[in-house]
C-alpha positions in Angstrom: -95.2 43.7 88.6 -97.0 45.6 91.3 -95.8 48.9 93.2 -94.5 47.3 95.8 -92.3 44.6 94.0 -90.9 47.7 92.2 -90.5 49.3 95.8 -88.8 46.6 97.9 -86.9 46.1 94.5 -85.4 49.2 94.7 -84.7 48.7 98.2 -83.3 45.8 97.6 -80.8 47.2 94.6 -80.1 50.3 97.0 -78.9 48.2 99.9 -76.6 46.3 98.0 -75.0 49.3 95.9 -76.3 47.9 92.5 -76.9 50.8 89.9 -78.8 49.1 87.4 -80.8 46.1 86.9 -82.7 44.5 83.6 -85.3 41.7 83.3 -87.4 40.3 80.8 -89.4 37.5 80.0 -92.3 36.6 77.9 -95.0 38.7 79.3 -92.6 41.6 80.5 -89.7 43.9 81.5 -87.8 46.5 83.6 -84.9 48.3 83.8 -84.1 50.1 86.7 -81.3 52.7 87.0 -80.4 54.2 90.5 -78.3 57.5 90.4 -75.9 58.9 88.2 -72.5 57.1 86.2 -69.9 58.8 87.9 -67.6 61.2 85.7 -64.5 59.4 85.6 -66.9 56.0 84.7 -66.3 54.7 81.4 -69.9 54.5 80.0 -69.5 51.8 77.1 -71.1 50.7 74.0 -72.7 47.2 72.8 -69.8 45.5 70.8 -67.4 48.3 72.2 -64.7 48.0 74.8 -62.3 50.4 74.4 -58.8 50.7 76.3 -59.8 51.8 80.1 -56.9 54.4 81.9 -57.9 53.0 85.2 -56.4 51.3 87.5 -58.0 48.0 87.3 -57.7 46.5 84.0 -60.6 45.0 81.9 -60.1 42.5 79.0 -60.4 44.4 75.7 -62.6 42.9 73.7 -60.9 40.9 70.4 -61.4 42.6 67.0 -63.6 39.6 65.7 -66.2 39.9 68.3 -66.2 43.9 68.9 -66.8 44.0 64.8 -68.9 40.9 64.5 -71.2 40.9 61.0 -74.5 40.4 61.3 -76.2 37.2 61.1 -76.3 35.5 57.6 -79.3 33.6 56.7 -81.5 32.2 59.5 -79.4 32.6 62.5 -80.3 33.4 66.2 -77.8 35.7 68.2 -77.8 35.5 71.6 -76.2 38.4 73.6 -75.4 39.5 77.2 -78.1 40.6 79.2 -75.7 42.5 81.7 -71.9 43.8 81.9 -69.8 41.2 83.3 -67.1 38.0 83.3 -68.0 35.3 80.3 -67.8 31.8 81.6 -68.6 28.6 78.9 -68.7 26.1 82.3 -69.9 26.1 85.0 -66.6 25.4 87.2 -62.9 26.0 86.1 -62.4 22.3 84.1 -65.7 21.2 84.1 -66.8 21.0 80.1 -68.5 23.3 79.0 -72.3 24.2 78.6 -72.4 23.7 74.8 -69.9 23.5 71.7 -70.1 24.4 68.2 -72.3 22.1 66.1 -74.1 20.9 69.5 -77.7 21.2 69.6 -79.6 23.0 72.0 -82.8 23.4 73.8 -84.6 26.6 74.7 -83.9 27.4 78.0 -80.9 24.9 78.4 -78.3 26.9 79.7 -75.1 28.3 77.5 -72.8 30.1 79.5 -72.4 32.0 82.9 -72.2 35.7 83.2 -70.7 37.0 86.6 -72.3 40.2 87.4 -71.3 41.7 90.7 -70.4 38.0 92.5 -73.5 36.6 90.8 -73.1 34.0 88.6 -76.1 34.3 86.2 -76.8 31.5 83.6 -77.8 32.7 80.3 -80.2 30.4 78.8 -81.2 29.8 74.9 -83.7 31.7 73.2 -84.9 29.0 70.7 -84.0 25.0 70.0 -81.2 25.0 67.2 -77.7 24.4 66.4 -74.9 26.3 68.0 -72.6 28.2 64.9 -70.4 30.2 66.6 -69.4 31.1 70.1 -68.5 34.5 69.9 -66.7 35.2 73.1 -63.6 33.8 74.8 -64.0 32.1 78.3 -62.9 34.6 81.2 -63.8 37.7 78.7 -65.6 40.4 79.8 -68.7 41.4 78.4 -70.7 44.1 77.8 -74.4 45.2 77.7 -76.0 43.5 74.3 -73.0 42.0 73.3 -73.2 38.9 71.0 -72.5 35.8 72.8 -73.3 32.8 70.8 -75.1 32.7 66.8 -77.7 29.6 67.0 -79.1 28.2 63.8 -82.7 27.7 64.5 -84.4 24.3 63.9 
């Protein structure tokens, strides 16, 4: 990505209010960070979300997912690329993107995180068998959170 990507990019996330921004794919990534985290900002923790004083409320994260054991054997976990609202469908009562035991293609889409209005499809890392979906629907999540364990194929 050239200078003035990066440039306009920053623009871009500037205009818009948005503090921090990741990509990555194959060949690269960025992270971007504009400004400071405000004092009275919780700052939280992959696989953390602890009580929040403020006045809006955020879903706490259930024990079996804030604790979750590391993957036994050969098994893929995908987690959250960005802070945000879990979603396993792509509308309220349409099915949703995959099930346990369902087989899934890289790049086939698993869930939706809502980041800031945007719904952003997280997609699969590698072709496999989904073992465990490790978040509830309408849950928020958190930066590197585990999402979904895949069994390779």
């Amino acid at each position: 990505m050239d200078l003035d990507r990066i440039e306009a990019l920053l623009k871009l996330l500037s205009e818009h209010d948005v503090r921090e921004f990741n990509y990555r794919d194959d060949e690269k990534a960025i992270r971007l960070k504009l400004g400071t985290v405000a004092a009275s900002a919780p700052v939280q923790v992959a696989y953390v979300a602890p009580p929040l004083a403020a006045a809006a409320p955020v879903a706490a994260v259930p024990a079996s997912v804030a604790a979750a054991p590391a993957p036994a054997g050969n098994v893929k976990v995908i987690e959250s690329p960005m802070v945000g609202t879990f979603y396993r469908s792509a509308t309220p009562g349409a099915p949703s993107f995959c099930e346990v035991g369902d087989v899934v293609q890289k790049g086939k889409p698993l869930c939706i995180v809502e980041a800031m209005k945007l719904m952003n499809e997280i997609e699969c890392e590698v072709t496999g068998t989904v073992v465990e979906v490790l978040v509830e629907n309408g849950h928020a999540v958190q930066f590197g959170q585990a999402l979904f364990k895949i069994r390779p194929s």
